[in-house]
C-alpha positions in Angstrom: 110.7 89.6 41.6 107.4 89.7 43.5 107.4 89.7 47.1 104.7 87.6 49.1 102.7 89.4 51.6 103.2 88.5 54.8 99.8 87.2 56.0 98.5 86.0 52.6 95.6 88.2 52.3 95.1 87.3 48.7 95.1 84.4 46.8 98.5 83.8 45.9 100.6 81.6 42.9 102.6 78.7 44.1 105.8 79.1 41.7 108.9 77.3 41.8 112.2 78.8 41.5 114.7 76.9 39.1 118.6 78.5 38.4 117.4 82.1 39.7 114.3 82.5 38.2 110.9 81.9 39.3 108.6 80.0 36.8 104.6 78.8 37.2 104.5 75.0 36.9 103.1 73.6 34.0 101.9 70.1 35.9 98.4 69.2 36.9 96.4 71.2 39.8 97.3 69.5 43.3 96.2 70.4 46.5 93.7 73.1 47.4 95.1 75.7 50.3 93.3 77.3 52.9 94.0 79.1 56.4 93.4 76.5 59.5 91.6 79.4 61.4 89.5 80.5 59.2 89.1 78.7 55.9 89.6 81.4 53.7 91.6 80.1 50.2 95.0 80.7 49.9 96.2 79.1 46.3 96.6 75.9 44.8 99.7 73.4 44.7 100.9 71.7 41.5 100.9 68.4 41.6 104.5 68.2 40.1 106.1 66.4 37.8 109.4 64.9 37.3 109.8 67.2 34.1 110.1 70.2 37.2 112.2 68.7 38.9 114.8 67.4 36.5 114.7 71.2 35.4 115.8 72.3 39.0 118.5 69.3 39.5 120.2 70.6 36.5 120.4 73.9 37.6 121.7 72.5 40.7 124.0 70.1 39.1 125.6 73.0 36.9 125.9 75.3 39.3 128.0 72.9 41.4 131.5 72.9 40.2 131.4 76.4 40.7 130.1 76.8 43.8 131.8 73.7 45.0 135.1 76.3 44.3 134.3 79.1 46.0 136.2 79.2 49.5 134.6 78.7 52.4 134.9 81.6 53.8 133.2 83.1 50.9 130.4 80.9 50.6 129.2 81.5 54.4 129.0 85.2 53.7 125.7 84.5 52.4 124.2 82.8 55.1 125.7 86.0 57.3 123.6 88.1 55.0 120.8 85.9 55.1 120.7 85.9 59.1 120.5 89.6 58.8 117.1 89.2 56.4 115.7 87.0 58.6 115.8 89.3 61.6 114.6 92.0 60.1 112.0 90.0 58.1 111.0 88.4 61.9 107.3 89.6 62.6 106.3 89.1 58.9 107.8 85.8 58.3 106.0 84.6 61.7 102.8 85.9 60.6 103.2 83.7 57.4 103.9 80.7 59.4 101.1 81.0 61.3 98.5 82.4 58.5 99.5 78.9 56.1 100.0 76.6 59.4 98.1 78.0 61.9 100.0 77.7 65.0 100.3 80.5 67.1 102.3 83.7 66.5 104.2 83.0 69.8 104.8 79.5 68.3 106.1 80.7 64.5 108.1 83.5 66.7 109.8 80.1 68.4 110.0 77.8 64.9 111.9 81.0 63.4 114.2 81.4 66.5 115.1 78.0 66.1 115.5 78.1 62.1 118.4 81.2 62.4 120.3 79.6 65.2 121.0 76.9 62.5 122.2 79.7 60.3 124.5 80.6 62.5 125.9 77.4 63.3 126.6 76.8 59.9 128.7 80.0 59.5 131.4 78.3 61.4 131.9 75.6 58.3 135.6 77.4 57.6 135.9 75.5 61.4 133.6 72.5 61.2 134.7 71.0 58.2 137.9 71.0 58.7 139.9 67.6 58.1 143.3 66.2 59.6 146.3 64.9 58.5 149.4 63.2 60.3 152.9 63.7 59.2 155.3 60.5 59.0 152.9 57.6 59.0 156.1 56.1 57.7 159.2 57.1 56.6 159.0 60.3 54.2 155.0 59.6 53.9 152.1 61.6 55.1 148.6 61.1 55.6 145.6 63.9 55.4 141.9 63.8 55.4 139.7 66.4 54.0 135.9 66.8 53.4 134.4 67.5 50.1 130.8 68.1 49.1 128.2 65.4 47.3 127.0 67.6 44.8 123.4 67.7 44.8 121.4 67.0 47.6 117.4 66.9 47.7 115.2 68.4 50.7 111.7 67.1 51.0 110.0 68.9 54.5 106.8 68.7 55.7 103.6 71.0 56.9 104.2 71.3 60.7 107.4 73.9 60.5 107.5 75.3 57.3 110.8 77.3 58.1 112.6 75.7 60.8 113.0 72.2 59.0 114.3 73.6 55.7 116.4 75.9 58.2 117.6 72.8 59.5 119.3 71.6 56.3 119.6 74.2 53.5 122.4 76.4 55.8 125.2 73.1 56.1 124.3 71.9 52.5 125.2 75.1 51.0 127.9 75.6 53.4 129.5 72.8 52.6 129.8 73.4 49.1 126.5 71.1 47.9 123.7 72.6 45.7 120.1 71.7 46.8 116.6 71.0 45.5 113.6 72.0 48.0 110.6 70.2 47.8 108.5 71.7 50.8 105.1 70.0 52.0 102.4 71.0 49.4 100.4 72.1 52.1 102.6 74.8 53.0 104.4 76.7 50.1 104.5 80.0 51.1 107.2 80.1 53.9 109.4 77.8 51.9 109.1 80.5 49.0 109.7 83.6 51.0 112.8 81.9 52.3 114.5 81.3 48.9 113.2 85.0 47.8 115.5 85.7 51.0 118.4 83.6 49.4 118.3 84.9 46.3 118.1 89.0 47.6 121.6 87.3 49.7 123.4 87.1 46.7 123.3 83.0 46.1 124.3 82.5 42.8 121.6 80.9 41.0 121.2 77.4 40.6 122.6 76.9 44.2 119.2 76.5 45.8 116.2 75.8 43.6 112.5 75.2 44.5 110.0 72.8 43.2 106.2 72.3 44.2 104.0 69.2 44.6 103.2 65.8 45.8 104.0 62.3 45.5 105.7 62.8 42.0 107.9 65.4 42.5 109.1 63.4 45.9 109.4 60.1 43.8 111.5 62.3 40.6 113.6 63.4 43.3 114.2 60.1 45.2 114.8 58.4 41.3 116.8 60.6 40.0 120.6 60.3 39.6 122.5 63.2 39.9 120.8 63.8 43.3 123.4 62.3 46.0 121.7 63.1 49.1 118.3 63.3 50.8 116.9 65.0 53.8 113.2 64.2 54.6 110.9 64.6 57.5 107.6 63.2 57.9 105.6 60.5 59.1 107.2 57.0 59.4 104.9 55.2 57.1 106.2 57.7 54.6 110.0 57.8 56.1 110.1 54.2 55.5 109.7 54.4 52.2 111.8 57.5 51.1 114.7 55.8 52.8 114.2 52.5 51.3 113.1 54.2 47.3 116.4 56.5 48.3 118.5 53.9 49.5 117.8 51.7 46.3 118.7 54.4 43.9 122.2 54.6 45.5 121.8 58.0 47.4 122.7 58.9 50.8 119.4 59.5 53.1 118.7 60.6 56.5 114.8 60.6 57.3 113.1 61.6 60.6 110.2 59.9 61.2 107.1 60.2 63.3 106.9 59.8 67.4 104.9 58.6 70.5 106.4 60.6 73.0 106.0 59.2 76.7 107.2 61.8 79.9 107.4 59.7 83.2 105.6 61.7 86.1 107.0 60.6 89.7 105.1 61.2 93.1 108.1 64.2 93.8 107.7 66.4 91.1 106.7 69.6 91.8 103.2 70.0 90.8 102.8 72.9 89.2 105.6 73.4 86.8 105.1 70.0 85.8 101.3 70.1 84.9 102.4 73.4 83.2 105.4 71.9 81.2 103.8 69.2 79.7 100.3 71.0 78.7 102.4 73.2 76.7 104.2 69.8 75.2 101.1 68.4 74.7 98.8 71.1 73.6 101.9 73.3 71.7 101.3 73.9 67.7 98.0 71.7 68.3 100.3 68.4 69.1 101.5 68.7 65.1 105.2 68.2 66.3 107.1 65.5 66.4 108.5 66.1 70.4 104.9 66.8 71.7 104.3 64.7 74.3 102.0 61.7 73.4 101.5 59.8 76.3 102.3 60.6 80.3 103.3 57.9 82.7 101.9 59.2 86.1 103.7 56.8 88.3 102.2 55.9 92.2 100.6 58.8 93.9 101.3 61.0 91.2 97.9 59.4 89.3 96.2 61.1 92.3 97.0 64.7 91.8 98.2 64.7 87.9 94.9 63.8 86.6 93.3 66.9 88.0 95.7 69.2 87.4 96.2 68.4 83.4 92.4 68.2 83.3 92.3 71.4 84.5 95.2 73.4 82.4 93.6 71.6 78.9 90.0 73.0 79.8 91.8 76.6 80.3 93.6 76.8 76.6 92.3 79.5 74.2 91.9 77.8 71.3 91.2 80.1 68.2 93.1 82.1 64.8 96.8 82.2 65.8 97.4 85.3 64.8 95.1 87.0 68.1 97.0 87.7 70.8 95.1 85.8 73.1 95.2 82.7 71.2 96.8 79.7 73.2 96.2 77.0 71.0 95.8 77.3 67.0 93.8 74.6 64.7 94.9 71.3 63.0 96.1 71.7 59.1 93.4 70.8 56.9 89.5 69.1 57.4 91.1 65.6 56.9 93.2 66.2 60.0 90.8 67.3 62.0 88.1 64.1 61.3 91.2 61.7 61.4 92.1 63.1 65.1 88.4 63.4 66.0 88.1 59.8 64.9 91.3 58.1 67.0 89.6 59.9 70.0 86.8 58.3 69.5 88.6 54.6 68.8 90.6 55.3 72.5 87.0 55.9 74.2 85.5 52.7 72.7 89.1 51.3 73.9 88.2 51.9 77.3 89.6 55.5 78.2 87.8 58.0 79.6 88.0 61.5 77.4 88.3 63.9 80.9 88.7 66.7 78.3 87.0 65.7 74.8 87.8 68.1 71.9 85.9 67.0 69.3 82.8 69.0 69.6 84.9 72.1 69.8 84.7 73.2 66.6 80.7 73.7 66.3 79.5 76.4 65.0 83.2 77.6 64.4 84.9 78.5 60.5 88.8 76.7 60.4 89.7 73.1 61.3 89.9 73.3 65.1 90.1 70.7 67.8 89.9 71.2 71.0 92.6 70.1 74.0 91.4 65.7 74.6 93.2 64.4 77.4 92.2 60.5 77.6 92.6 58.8 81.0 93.7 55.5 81.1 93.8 54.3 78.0 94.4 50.2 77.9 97.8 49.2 77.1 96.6 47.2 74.3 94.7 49.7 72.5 95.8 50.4 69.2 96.4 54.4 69.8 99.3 53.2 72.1 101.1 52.6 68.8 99.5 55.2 66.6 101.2 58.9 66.3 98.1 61.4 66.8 99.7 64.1 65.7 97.2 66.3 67.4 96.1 68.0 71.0 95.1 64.7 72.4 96.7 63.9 75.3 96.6 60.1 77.1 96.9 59.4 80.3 98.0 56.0 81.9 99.3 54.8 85.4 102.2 53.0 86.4 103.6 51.1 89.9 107.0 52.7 89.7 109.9 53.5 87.2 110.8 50.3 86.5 107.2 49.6 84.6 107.2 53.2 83.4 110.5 53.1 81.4 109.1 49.4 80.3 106.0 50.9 78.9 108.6 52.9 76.7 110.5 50.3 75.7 107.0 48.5 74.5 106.8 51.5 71.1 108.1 51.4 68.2 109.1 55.1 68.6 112.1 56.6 69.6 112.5 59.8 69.2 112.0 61.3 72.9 111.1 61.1 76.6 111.3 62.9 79.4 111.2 62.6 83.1 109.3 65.0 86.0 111.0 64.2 89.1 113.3 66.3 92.3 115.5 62.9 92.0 118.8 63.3 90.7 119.2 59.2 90.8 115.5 58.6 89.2 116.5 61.1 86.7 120.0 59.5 86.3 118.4 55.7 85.7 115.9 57.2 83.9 117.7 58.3 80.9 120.4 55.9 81.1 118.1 53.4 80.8 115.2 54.8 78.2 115.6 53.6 74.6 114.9 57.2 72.8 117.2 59.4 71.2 116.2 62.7 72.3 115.5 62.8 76.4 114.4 65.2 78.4 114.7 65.8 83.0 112.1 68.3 83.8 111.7 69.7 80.0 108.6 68.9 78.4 110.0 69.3 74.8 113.5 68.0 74.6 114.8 69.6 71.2 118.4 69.8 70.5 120.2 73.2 70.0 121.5 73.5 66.5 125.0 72.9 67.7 123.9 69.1 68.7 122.1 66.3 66.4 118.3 66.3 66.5 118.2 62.3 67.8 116.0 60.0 67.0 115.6 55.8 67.3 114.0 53.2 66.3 111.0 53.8 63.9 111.3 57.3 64.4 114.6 57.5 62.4 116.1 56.4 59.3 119.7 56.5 58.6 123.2 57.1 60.4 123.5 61.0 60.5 121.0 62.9 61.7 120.1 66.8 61.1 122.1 69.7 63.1 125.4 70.4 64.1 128.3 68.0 63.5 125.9 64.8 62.0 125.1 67.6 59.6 128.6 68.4 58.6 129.2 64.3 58.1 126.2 63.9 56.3 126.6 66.8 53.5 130.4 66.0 53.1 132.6 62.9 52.0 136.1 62.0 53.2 138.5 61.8 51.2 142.4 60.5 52.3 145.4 61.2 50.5 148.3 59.5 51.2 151.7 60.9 49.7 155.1 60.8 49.4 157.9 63.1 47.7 161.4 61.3 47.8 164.5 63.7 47.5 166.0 61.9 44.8 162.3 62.9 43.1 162.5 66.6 43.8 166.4 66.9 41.9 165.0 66.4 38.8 162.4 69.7 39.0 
């Protein structure tokens, strides 16, 4: 088997990996791949085809019964082994991140971090999917509940965390007894690859987890096809919408995260300082190409006079440049069409009316990569259009508010849901605050409010797509079915054995 190098010096094969063995597709060229920073080539994607993946859903689907019977206990040994890999694999596996992605090293460092503790969480399954029963429901007769895998579930991730998302599934639906497919965004293959190479040197018996490349077609093979029971997806709502609903259709259980427009709600008492620091890094952090970055801050009374000027001030002091130098603060965007289409809404919010008090887009001049630079927009109307539109880059807006009343309001107003926070020294502003704010994730004095992997990663209203969410226990419910037995053994029954 042929190892990856770490930072991708070389042009490399994108290969999928189907019942142990790895295998070059034979579908049409897809996407051309190149490093953020510096625009050096990479590879190409397949496009896919559905001929790939109904190879790798019936390696999964034989390998099921199989692996569906192996105890618990003996199943989670793996993921033990494959914690161990990814430690010592840390510093490499990073660099990858960052050489495909282009966020900085300190940033894939964090995305990794985040991608194990899920392995861990899911060694407890022996615990977490347990069931219950009850003796003497009636006379002689008892009841028990237990949890049994789907079978095979599909795992379609996107560009922005190219190990922590599949991290985020893969550990609970192998856990739990399911096989999977992966389908990882065609713009990053490389991490997804050097994760299932890590699988496979784990012992997983092949045909557990397979690995299939491309675009549209392979997502819409995987959505249509019938053996698959499950899908986990994250991406952009336009494109959540439609994997849930294409999912749905086809009979299949589906949980898809969707995109964001994150608001945090400054008050007049929070302390200066950590605040302006805390939500730079949330809005600035893996080039605003996450789905908790903050969007949009709500500086409420007097703190429109002070926040303005400091934000302004920690945006124009970001290093932005390659992620993988040290003093690299601030990586690029994914690809040139990322770049124009940020460049472009920037524009839209100045002919809106804001006023670009940091303006990024000439930043990449004269500069190799697809780069822009920290924008922070100041007061950007309430009915312009980027109010409702997820940038999903470093642009920052800035708008004002009379107190928390009109602040939470302006939340209520998106279509979003998936977090907020609030920046105050008041326990009872804090308190209404997120008893009152219609997001599933919140955050009080935390600029990005993820979820450990022991708790669900929230999300509501057009920012989610299903019932149980990724993480922890929803993960458990979501891989697993419930099955109830009721029985009875009469006396008179047992004489005659």
């Amino acid at each position: 088997m042929t190892t990856l190098t770490p930072r991708l010096d070389a042009l490399q094969e994108v290969r999928n990996f189907v019942n142990g063995q790895w295998t070059t597709p034979d579908s049409e060229p897809g996407l051309e791949l190149r490093n953020p920073a510096t625009g050096e080539a990479l590879g190409q994607s397949p496009a896919g085809s559905a001929a790939e993946v109904e190879a790798a859903v019936q390696a999964a689907h034989a390998a099921f019964p199989g692996w569906r019977a192996t105890p618990a206990g003996d199943r989670i040994q793996h993921l033990f082994k494959l914690k161990a890999l990814l430690e010592q694999n840390f510093d490499d596996l990073a660099a990858l991140i960052t050489t495909e992605n282009g966020k900085t090293l300190g940033e894939s460092k964090g995305e990794l971090r985040r991608g194990i503790e899920n392995v861990e969480v899911a060694c407890g399954i022996p615990v977490l999917m347990q069931g219950y029963s009850l003796e003497d429901i009636a006379p002689g007769i008892d009841e028990i509940m237990v949890r049994q895998p789907l079978g095979v579930c599909g795992v379609i991730t996107p560009f922005n965390f190219p190990l922590m998302i599949p991290l985020w599934f893969l550990p609970y639906a192998i856990a739990t007894g399911n096989t999977v497919v992966l389908k990882p965004s065609d713009r990053v293959p490389f991490s997804a690859a050097r994760l299932v190479e890590l699988l496979h040197e784990a012992g997983l018996p092949a045909g557990v987890v397979n690995l299939v490349n491309g675009g549209k077609s392979a997502v819409d093979a995987i959505l249509d096809h019938p053996l698959i029971r499950a899908i986990s997806f994250v991406g952009s709502t336009p494109v959540a919408q439609y994997v849930y609903a294409r999912g749905s259709a086809s009979g299949k259980r589906v949980q898809c995260q969707g995109g964001a427009k994150n608001h945090v709600v400054v008050l007049p008492d929070a302390d200066q300082e950590t605040t302006t620091k805390i939500i730079a890094d949330s809005a600035f952090g893996c080039a605003g190409q996450r789905c908790l970055a903050v969007s949009v801050t709500v500086a409420v009374g007097k703190a429109k006079d002070w926040f303005r000027e400091s934000i302004t001030a920690a945006a124009s002091s970001l290093h932005v440049g390659n992620g993988l130098e040290p003093a690299t603060q601030m990586g690029p965007v994914i690809t040139a069409a990322s770049r124009d289409r940020i460049v472009s809404l920037i524009g839209q919010g100045a002919q809106d009316g804001a006023q670009a008090v940091v303006d990024g887009r000439g930043f990449a001049d004269g500069k190799r990569g697809t780069f822009v630079g920290p924008t922070v927009l100041d007061g950007l109307p309430a009915g312009s259009k980027l109010m409702q539109t997820e940038i999903f880059g470093p642009v920052l807006s800035v708008v004002h508010a009379g107190d928390i009343d009109e602040a939470v309001q302006m939340i209520e107003n998106s279509a979003y849901g998936n977090a907020s926070s609030i920046f105050t020294s008041s326990g009872s502003s804090a308190r209404k605050f997120r008893n009152a704010v219609s997001t599933g994730n919140v955050g009080v004095n935390i600029g990005v409010p993820a979820p450990m992997a022991y708790f669900p990663f929230s999300g509501w209203k057009g920012s989610f797509f299903g019932v149980m969410h990724a993480q922890g226990r929803d993960a458990i419910e979501f891989y697993t079915d419930k099955k109830v037995i009721v029985e009875r053994w009469p006396k008179e029954w047992s004489r005659k054995f």
